[in-house]
Structures are given as structure tokens and as C-alpha cells.
C-alpha positions in Angstrom: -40.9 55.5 -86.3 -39.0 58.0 -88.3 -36.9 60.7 -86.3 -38.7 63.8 -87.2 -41.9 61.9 -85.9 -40.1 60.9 -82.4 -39.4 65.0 -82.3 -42.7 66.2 -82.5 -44.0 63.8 -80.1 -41.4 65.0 -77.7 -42.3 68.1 -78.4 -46.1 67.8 -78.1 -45.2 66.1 -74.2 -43.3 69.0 -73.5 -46.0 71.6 -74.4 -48.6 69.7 -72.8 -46.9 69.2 -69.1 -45.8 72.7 -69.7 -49.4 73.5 -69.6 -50.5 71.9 -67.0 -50.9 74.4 -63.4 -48.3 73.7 -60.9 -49.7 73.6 -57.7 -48.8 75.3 -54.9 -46.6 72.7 -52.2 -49.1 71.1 -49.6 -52.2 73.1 -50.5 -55.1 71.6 -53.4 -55.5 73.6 -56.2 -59.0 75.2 -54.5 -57.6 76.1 -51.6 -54.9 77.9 -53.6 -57.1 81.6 -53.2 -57.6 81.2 -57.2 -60.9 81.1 -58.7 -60.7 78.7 -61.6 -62.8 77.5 -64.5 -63.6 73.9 -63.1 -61.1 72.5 -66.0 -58.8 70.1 -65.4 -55.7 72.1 -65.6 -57.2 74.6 -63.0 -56.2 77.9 -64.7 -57.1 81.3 -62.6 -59.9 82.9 -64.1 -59.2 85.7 -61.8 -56.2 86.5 -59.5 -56.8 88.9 -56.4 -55.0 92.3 -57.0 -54.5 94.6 -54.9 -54.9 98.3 -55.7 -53.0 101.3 -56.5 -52.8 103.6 -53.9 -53.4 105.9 -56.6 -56.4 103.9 -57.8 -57.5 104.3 -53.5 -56.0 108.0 -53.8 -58.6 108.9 -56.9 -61.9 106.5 -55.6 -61.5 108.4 -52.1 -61.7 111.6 -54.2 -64.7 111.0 -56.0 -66.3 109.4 -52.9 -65.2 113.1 -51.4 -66.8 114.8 -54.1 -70.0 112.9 -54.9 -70.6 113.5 -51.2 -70.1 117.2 -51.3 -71.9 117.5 -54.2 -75.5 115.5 -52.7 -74.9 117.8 -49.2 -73.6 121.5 -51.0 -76.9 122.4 -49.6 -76.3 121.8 -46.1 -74.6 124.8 -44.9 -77.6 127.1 -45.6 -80.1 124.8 -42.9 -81.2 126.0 -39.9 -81.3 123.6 -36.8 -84.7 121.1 -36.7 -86.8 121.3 -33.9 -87.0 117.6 -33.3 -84.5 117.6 -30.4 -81.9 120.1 -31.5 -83.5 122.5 -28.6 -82.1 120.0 -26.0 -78.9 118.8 -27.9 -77.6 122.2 -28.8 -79.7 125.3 -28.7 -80.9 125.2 -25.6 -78.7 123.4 -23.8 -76.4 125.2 -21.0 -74.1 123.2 -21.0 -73.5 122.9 -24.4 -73.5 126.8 -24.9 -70.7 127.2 -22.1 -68.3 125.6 -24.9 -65.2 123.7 -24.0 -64.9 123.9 -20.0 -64.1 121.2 -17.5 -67.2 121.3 -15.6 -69.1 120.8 -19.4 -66.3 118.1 -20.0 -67.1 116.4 -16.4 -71.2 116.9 -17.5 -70.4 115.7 -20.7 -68.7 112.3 -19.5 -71.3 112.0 -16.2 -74.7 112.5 -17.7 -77.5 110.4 -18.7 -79.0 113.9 -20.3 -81.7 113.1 -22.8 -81.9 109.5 -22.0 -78.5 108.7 -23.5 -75.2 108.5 -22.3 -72.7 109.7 -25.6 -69.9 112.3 -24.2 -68.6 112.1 -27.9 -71.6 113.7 -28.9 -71.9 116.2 -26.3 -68.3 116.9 -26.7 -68.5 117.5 -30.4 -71.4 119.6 -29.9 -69.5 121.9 -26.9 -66.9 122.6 -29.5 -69.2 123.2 -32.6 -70.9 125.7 -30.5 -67.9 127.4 -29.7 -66.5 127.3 -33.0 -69.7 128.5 -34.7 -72.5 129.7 -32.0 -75.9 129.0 -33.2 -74.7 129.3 -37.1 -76.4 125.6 -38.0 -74.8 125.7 -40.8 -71.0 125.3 -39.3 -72.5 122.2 -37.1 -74.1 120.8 -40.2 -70.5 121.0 -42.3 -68.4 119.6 -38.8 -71.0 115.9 -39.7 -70.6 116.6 -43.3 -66.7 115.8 -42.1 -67.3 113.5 -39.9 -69.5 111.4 -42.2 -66.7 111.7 -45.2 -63.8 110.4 -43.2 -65.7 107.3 -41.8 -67.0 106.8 -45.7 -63.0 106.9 -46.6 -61.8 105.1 -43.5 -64.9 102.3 -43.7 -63.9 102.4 -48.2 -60.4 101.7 -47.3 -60.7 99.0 -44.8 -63.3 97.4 -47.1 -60.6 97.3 -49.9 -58.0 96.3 -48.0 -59.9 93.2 -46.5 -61.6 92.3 -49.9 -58.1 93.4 -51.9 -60.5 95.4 -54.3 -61.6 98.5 -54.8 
């Protein structure tokens, strides 16, 4: 075998062990958190990045505004009479606004078949925020449904690393 010949071989091992995936120590290559092609060198399709927190910063936003924009209509509601007579309307408790004895109710009652102080809490203080303007309890949900959409959306990403 000429020289030049015994080079390129040498050269040719060296490429192909250089192309081979090193594994990571004591784990297979599928338990490696890669997702591969099934080839025999096991290269990573696709490797799990996390995002920007300017990437989380803008999807929030348009989650935000997408949001606003489906509800702008909201504020101009009035309340439904399904059960918003015993929930807020009509409801002395509720229309005494922040106070202990509506804070004990609130906490002690089975009122309405349901025991939620959070709600009735929520609703004492919309009512003494707003009165019986719907609209300022409808935009106080609007809230409260956008930061458990961003809080539930950033969780989600974090657990998945994706947005």
C-alpha cells in the first residue's frame, strides 16, 4: 500500500468515529431525552429548548390581547337572571361590601347550595368597587380569567419546555 493511500484510510476512520453520537455516561441513547431518527448513529432530530422569556413575554401578550379582543364587549352587559339575583343583586350580604360579619357569612355559609367564600368574597368587593354597574364585575372575571390563561400558559411551557 502506497502512503498517500494509508492517509486517506486514516483519514476516512477518523471522520467516521468522529461521526458517530457519543453517548451520554450510564444512560442508552433513548433514554438520553433526544428524539432521534431510528439510525444507527442516533442523531437528535429535535433537542428540547427552552424559551425566551421574551418569546413567553410576547405569547402572554397576544394571549392578553386575543382575549380582550373576543370579550371588548363585556363591559356593556347587564347581570343575567339565571342566579345573579341570589349571587349579587339581591344578596344582603353581598351588598354590605367588605365587613367582618359578610367575611364570617362568607366563610360559614352553605348559601345557594355551595360552599365557595372566594366567590362570595370577590363578589363583596366587586360590589363595593362597582355597585350594581355589571359591567365592572364582568371586567374583575375578564382579569381573573387572563391571569390563570398566563399563569396555566406558563406552567404548561415550563413543564413541556415549549411554548
Amino acid at each position: 500500500m502506497s502512503g498517500k493511500s494509508a492517509v486517506m484510510k486514516k483519514r476516512k476512520k477518523t471522520t467516521v468515529s468522529n461521526q458517530k453520537a457519543s453517548p451520554q455516561k450510564g444512560n442508552p441513547p433513548e433514554k438520553q431525552g433526544r428524539v432521534t431518527n431510528g439510525a444507527k448513529n442516533k442523531v437528535p432530530l429535535v433537542e428540547a429548548v427552552r424559551p425566551s422569556r421574551q418569546m413567553l413575554f410576547l405569547l402572554c401578550l397576544a394571549l392578553c390581547i386575543s382575549t380582550i379582543a373576543v370579550y371588548s364587549q363585556l363591559a356593556g352587559h347587564d347581570f343575567v337572571a339565571f342566579d345573579d339575583d341570589q349571587y349579587v343583586y339581591e344578596n344582603a350580604h353581598i351588598k354590605n361590601g367588605l365587613t367582618p360579619s359578610s367575611i364570617w357569612w362568607a366563610f360559614t355559609t352553605f348559601y345557594y347550595a355551595n360552599w365557595h367564600p372566594l366567590t362570595w368574597l370577590s363578589h363583596m368587593l366587586d360590589y363595593q368597587l362597582f355597585g350594581l354597574d355589571a359591567g365592572g364585575h364582568h371586567l374583575i372575571n375578564l382579569l381573573f380569567h387572563l391571569l390563570s390563561a398566563i399563569v396555566l400558559f406558563i406552567a404548561i411551557a415550563r413543564m413541556t419546555r415549549k411554548p
